[in-house]
N, C-alpha and C positions, 0 to 999 in steps of 0.2 A: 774375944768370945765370938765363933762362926756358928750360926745358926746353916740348919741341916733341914733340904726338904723331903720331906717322904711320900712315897703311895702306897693307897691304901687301894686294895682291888677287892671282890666279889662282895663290895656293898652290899646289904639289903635297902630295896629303892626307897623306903617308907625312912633309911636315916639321915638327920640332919645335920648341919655346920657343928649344931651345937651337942647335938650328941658324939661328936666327933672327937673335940674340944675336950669335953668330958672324959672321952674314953683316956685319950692322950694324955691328958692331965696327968695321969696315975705315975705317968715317967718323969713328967718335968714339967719345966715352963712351954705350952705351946703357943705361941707367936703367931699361925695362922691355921682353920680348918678351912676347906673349899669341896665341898662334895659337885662332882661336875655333873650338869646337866646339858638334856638337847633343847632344841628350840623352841619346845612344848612346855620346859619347867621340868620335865621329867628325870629322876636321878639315869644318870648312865653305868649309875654299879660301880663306880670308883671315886677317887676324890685323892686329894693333898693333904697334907701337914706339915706345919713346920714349927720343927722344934727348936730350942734359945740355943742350944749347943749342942755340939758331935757328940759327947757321952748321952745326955740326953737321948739323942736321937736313938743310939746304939742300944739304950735302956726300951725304947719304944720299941724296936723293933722284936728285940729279944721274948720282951713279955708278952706283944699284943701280936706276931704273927702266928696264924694257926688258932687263936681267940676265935670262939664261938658268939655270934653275934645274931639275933634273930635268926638263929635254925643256919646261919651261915659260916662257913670256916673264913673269918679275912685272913689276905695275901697282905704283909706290910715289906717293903722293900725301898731299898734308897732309890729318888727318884732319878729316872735320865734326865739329862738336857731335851728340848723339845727338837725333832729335828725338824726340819723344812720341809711343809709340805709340797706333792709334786703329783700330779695328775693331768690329766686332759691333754690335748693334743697342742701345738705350739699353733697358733696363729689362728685357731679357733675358739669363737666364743660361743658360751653355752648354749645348748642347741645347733651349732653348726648352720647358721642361717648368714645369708648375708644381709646384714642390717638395709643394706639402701634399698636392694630389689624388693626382698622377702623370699627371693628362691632358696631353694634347697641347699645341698652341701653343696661348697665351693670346688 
């Protein structure tokens, strides 16, 4: 038995783990809900699930994507791999200062 994770997109911010849980229930065993947030606590309008099995999963998506959820259409979709994030320039750190002087960019 392979448990399947999914995303769930255009949350409304005001929903929880547990209503999430809930909703997913209606297909199968759900194994984990995660609505993600920023560093504030604040929903970011998306979230995971993970359901006990691939039918399951496939039953979830079927039913609940395009579902009306406080005034909003959710997006359900199998999830990616996370890729690696990549930004900023090589050899500077944030702010571009140099730590020992405190001058400016390097």
């Amino acid at each position: 038995m392979t448990s399947k994770k999914l995303y769930v997109g255009n949350l409304p911010y005001s929903v929880t783990e547990d209503d999430l849980r809930q909703l997913f229930s209606e297909a199968g065993e759900v194994q984990s809900a995660k609505v993600i947030s920023d560093e504030t606590g604040r929903s970011k309008g998306f979230g995971f699930v993970e359901m006990a099995t691939l039918e399951e999963a496939e039953k979830a998506v079927n039913a609940i994507n395009g579902r009306t959820l406080k005034d909003r259409a959710l997006n359900v979709s199998e999830a990616k791999p996370q890729q690696p994030r990549t930004g900023g320039r090589p050899g500077r750190g944030f702010g571009g200062r140099d730590r020992e002087s405190g001058r400016g960019w390097r």
